[in-house]
C-alpha positions in Angstrom: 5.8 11.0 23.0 2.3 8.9 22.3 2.6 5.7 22.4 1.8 3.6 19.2 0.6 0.1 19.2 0.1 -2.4 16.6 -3.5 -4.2 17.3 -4.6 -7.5 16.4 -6.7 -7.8 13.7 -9.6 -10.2 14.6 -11.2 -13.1 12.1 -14.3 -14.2 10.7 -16.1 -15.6 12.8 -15.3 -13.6 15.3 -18.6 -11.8 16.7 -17.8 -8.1 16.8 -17.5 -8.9 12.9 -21.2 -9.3 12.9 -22.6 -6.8 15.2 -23.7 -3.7 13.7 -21.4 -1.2 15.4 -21.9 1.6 17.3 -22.3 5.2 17.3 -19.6 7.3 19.3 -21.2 9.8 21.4 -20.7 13.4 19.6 -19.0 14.6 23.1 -16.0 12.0 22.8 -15.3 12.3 19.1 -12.2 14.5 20.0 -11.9 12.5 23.6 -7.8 10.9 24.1 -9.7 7.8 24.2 -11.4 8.0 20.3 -7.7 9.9 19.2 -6.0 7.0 20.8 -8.2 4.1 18.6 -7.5 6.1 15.7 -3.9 6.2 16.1 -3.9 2.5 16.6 -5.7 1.7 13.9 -3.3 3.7 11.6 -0.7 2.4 13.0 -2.1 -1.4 13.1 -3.2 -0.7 9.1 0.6 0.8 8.0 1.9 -2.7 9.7 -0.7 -4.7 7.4 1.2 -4.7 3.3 -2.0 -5.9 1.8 -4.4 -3.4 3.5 -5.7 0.4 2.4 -9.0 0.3 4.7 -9.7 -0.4 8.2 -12.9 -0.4 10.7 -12.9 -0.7 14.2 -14.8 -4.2 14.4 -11.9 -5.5 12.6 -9.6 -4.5 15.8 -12.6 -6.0 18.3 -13.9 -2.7 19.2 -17.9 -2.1 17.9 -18.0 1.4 17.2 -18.5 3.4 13.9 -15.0 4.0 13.0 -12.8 3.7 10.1 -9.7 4.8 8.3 -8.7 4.5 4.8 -5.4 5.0 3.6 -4.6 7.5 1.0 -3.0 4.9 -1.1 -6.6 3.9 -2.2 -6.4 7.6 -4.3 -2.8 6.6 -5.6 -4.6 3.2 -6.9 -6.9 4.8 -8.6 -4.7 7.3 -10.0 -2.5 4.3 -11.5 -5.9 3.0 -13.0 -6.8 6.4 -14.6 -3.0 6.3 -16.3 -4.0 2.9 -17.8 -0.8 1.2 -15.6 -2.0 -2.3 -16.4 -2.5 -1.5 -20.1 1.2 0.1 -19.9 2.6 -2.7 -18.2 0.8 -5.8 -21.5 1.9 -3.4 -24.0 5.7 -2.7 -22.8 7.4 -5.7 -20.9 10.2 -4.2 -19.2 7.6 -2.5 -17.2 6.5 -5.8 -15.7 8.4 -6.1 -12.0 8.0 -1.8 -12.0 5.3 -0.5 -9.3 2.7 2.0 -10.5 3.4 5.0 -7.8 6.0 4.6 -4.9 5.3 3.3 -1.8 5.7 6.0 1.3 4.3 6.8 4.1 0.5 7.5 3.6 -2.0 9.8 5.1 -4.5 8.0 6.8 -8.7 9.3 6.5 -10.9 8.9 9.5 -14.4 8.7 9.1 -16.5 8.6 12.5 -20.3 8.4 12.3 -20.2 7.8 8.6 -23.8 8.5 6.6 -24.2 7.7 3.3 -25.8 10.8 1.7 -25.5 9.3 -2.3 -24.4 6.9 -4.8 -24.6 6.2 -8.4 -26.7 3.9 -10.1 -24.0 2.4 -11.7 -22.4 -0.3 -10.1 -18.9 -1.8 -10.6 -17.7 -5.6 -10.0 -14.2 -5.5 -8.2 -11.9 -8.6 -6.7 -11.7 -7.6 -3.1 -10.1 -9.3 0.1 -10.4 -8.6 3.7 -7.6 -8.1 6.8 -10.7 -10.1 8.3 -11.3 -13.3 6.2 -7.2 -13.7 5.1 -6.8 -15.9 1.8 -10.3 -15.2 0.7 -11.1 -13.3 -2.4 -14.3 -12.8 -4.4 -15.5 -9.7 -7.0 -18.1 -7.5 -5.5 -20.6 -5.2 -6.9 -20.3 -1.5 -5.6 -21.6 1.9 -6.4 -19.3 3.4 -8.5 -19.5 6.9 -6.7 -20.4 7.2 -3.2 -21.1 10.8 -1.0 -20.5 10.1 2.7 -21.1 12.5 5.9 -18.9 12.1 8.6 -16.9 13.1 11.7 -13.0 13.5 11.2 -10.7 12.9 14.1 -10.8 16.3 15.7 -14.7 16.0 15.8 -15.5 18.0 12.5 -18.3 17.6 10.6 -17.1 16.7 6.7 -18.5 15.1 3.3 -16.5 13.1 1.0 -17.1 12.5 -2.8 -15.5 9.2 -3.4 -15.3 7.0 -6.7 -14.1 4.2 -8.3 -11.3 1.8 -5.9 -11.7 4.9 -3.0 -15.3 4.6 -3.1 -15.1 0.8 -2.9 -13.0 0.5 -0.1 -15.4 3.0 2.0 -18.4 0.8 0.8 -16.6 -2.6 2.0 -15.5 -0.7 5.7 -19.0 0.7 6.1 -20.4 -2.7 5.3 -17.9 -3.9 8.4 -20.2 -1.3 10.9 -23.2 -3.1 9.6 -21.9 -6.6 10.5 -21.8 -7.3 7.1 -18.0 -8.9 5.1 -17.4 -9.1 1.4 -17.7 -12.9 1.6 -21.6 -12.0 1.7 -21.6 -10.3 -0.9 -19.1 -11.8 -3.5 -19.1 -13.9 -6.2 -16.7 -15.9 -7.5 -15.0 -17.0 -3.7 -11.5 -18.3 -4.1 -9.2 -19.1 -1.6 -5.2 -18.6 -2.2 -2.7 -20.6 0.3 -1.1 -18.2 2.2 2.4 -19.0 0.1 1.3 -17.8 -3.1 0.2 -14.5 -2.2 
């Protein structure tokens, strides 16, 4: 049985936040050692409540990796059934959750390219495993096309939009050395007992 482990998650200002990250050779896309990272990082992100995307600077490894979870799509599934306009307009919805909480799926994306986005842009509140207790709203392309490697080493595109796409915009700003703090307005910082 593989071995999981749970990896620290390192903060701003650590370095590796701001290097711009590295390629992985083609030829070890597929290796045990890439696999093994990936793993981790699932396994590091499904121990993290707050967090649906992850890149491997975050975990102190510079190389153009990163996962998103699947619960991104359920997020913007909630949105697209109006769940916060539900939950004003009836109050006994108020403590209910808009889609159960499971075991998700994790995306890997090795190599990513960004092939397209749309003009139009979007302001979002976003946070950041990296910079804890900060949040600020960001502009991002509301569709984004990316190119990338899976796991296994296969070539794939994704179509992403709306909270998906923004989550793979803020981790492919992570391979660029780049965190939302530089790019958000509106900084706030929350002590850690009210979140």
């Amino acid at each position: 049985m593989e071995e999981k482990n749970i990896l620290a998650i390192v903060k701003n200002p650590n370095r590796t936040l701001r290097a711009r990250a590295e390629h992985v050779p083609v030829s070890e896309i597929g290796s045990p050692k890439i696999r093994r990272l990936i793993r981790d990082m699932k396994t590091t992100l499904a121990a993290t409540p707050d967090g649906v995307g992850l890149a491997a600077p975050q975990i102190g490894k510079s190389l153009a990796v990163f996962i998103v979870s699947e619960e991104a799509e359920e997020i913007d599934r909630a949105e697209k059934q109006g769940w916060e306009r539900r939950k004003r307009e009836n109050p006994a919805l108020k403590n209910e959750q808009p889609y159960e909480k499971r075991p998700w799926k994790y995306y890997a994306f090795i190599n990513p390219i960004v092939k397209n986005t749309s003009r139009k842009k979007l302001d979002g509140h976003e946070g950041c495993l990296s910079v804890p207790g900060t949040f600020g709203a960001v502009a991002r392309h509301e569709k984004i096309t990316v190119a990338a490697y899976d796991e296994q080493g296969k070539k794939f595109a994704r179509n992403a939009s709306r909270f998906f796409a923004r989550v793979v915009q803020h981790e492919l700003d992570h391979l660029d050395g780049v965190l939302f703090i530089d790019k958000a307005k509106d900084l706030m910082e929350i002590p850690e007992k009210q979140k």
